[in-house]
C-alpha positions as CSV (number, residue, x, y, z in Angstrom):
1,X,-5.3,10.9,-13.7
2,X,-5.2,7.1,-14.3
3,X,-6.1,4.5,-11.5
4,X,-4.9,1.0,-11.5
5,X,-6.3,-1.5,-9.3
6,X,-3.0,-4.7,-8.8
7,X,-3.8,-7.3,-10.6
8,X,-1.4,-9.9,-9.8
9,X,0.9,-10.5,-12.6
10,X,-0.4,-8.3,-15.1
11,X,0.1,-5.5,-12.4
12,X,3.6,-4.7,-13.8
13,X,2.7,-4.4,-17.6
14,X,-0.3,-2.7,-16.8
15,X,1.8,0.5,-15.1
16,X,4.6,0.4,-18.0
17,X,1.7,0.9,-20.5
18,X,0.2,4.0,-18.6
19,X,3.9,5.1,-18.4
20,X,4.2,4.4,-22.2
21,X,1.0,6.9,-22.3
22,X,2.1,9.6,-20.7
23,X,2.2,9.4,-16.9
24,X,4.9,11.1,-15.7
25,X,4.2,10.2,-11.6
26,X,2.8,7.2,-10.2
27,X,1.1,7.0,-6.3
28,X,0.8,3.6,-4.3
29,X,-2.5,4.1,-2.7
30,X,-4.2,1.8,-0.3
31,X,-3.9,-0.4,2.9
32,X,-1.0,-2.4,4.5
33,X,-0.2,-4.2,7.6
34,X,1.5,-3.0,10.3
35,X,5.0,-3.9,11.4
36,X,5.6,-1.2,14.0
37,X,4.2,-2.2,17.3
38,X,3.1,1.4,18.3
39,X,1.2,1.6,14.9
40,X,-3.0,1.1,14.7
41,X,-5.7,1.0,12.2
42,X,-6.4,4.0,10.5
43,X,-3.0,5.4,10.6
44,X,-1.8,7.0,7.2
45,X,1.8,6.5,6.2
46,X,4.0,8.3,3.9
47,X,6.8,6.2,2.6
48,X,10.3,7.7,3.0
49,X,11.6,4.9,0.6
50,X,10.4,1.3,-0.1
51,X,12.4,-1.9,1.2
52,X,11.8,-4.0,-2.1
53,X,14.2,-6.6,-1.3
54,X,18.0,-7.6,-0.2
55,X,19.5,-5.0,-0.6
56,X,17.0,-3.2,-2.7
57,X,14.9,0.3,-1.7
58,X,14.0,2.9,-3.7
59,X,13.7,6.8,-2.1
60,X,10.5,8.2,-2.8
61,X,9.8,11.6,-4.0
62,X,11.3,14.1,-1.7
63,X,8.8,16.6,-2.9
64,X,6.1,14.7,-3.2
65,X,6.4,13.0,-0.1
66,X,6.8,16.5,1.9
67,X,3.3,17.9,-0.1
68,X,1.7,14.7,1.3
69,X,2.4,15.4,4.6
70,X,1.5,18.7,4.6
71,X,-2.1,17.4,3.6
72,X,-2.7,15.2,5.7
73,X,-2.3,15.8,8.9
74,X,-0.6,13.8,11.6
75,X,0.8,11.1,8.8
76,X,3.9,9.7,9.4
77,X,6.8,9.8,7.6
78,X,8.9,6.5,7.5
79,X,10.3,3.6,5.2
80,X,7.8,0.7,4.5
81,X,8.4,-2.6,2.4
82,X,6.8,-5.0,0.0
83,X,6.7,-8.4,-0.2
84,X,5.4,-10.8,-2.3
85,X,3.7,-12.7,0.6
86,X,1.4,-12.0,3.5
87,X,3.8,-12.2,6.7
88,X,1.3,-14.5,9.0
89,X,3.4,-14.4,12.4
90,X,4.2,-11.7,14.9
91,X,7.5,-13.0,15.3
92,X,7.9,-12.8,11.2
93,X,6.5,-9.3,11.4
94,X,9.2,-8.4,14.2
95,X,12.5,-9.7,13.0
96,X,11.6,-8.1,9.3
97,X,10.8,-4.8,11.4
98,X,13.7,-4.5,13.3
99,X,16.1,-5.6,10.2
100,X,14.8,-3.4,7.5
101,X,13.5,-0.6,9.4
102,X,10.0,-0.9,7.1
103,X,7.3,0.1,9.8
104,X,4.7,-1.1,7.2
105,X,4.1,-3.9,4.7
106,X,2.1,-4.2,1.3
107,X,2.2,-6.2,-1.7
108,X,2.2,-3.8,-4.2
109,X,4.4,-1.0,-3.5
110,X,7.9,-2.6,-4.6
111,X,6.9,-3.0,-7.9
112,X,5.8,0.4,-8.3
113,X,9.3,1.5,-6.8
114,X,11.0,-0.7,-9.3
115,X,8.7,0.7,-12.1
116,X,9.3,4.1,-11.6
117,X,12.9,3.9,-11.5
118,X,13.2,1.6,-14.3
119,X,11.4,5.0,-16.5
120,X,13.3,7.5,-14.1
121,X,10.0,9.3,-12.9
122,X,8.7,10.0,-9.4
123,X,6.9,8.3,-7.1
124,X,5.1,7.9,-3.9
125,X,3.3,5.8,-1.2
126,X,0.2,6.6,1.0
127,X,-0.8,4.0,2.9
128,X,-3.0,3.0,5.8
129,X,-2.4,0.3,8.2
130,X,-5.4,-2.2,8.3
131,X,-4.1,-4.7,10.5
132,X,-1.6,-3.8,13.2
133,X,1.9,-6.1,13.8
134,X,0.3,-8.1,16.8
135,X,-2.7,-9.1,15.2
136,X,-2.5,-12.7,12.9
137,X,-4.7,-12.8,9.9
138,X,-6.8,-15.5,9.5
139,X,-6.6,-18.1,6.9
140,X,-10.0,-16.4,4.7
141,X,-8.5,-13.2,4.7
142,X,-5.3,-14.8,3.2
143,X,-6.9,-15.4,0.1
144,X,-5.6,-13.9,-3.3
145,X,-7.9,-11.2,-4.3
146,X,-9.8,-11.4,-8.1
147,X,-9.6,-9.4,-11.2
148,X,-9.9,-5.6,-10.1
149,X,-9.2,-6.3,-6.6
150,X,-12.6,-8.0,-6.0
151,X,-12.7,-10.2,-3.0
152,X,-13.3,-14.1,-3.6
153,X,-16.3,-14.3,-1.5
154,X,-17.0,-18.1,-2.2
155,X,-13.5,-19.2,-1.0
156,X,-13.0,-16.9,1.7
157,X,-16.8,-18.5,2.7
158,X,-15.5,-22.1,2.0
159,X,-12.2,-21.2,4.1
160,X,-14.7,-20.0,7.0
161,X,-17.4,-23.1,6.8
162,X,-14.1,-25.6,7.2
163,X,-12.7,-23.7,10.1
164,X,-15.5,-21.6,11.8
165,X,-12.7,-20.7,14.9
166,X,-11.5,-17.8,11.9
167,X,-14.5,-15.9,12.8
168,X,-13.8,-13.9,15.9
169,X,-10.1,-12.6,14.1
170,X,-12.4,-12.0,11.1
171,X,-14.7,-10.0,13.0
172,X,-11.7,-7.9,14.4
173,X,-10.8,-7.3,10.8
174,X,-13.6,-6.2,9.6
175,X,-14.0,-3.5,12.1
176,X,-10.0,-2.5,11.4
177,X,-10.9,-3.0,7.8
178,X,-13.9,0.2,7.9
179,X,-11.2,2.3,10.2
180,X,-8.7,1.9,7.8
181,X,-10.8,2.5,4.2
182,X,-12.4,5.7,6.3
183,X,-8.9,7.1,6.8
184,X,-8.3,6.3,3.0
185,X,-11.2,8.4,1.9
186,X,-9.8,11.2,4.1
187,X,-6.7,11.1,2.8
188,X,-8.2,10.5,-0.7
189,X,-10.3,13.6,0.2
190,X,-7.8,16.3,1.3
191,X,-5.3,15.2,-1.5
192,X,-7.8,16.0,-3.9
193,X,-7.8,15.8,-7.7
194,X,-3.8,15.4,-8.2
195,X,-3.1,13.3,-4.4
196,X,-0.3,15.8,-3.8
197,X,1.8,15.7,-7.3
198,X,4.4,18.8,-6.8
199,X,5.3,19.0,-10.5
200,X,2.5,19.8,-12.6
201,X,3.8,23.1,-14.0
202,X,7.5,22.3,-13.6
203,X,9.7,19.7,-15.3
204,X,7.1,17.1,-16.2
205,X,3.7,17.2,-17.6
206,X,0.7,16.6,-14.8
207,X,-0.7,13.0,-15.9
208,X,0.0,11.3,-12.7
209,X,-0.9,7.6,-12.3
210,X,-2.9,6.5,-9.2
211,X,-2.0,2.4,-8.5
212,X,-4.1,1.0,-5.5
213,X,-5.0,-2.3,-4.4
């Protein structure tokens, strides 16, 4: 199995090169924010299809999606989205909920969707909300991420010296974010070595790419 941490705009090439190599399945693994009201940290979603755009989703897996629910219990099973941007208000979160249907958002599951039908293979999406629809990220926590999805500690500390009233929201998060990556490892745990894949003696070989953020 090959993992692939997004890496902004070499995210994309890096996944057609695995392909190119031999992966024949490719899993969007990792957090996202929550646009369903009802939804909290911790809770693992399995992506019926991904909202990519106007008129754009992609189905996921049928297979794959039902092997992932078997294994991890009490996941849900419902159409997420993403975006290129963090949505930053409620409202935003709200509107784009009730018109797409998406009960979740991330920022790197579109471009698998679009990757995997571009080479006609199957894919998938686990993810578990971090931050639930009522609750506005602060500004530090809006910063892009570095190379291999490290955070930028000296900005997201700059961000916080200039506004110090981001520390109670980034206090919440923190606590949401150790819910949510313990749910990950969970999930991570009872999917085991192949997270799920359904065809590794059938049609396709069993290299199966593993993209998180």
């Amino acid at each position: 199995m090959a993992a692939i941490i997004a890496d902004g705009d070499r995210t994309a090439s890096s996944l057609r090169e695995a392909i190119r190599k031999g992966a024949r399945g490719i899993i969007s693994f990792g957090v996202c924010g929550g646009l369903d009201p009802k939804l909290r940290p911790g809770k693992v979603v399995i992506a019926s299809s991904v909202f990519a755009g106007k008129d754009e989703a992609y189905p996921s897996d049928l297979p794959w999606a039902q092997e992932l629910l078997r294994m991890i219990p009490g996941a849900g099973y419902s159409p997420i989205a993403g975006v290129a941007t963090p949505m930053t208000s409620f409202e935003e979160r709200r509107d784009f909920h009730a018109t797409t249907g998406a009960v979740a958002a991330d920022m790197e599951s579109q471009i698998v969707a679009r990757i995997a039908a571009e080479f006609r293979i199957p894919f998938a999406a686990c993810r578990v909300v971090l931050n639930p629809a009522h609750r506005i990220l602060p500004r530090a926590a809006l910063i892009k991420i570095g190379p291999a999805g490290k955070p930028r500690l000296r900005k997201i500390g700059g961000s916080v010296v200039s506004d110090p009233r981001q520390l109670p929201r980034l206090s919440r998060l923190a606590v949401d974010a150790v819910i949510a990556v313990r749910a990950l490892r969970r999930a991570k745990q009872r999917l085991g070595t192949h997270l799920g894949f359904p065809h590794p003696h059938g049609r396709l070989p069993h290299r199966l790419l593993h993209f998180k953020q």
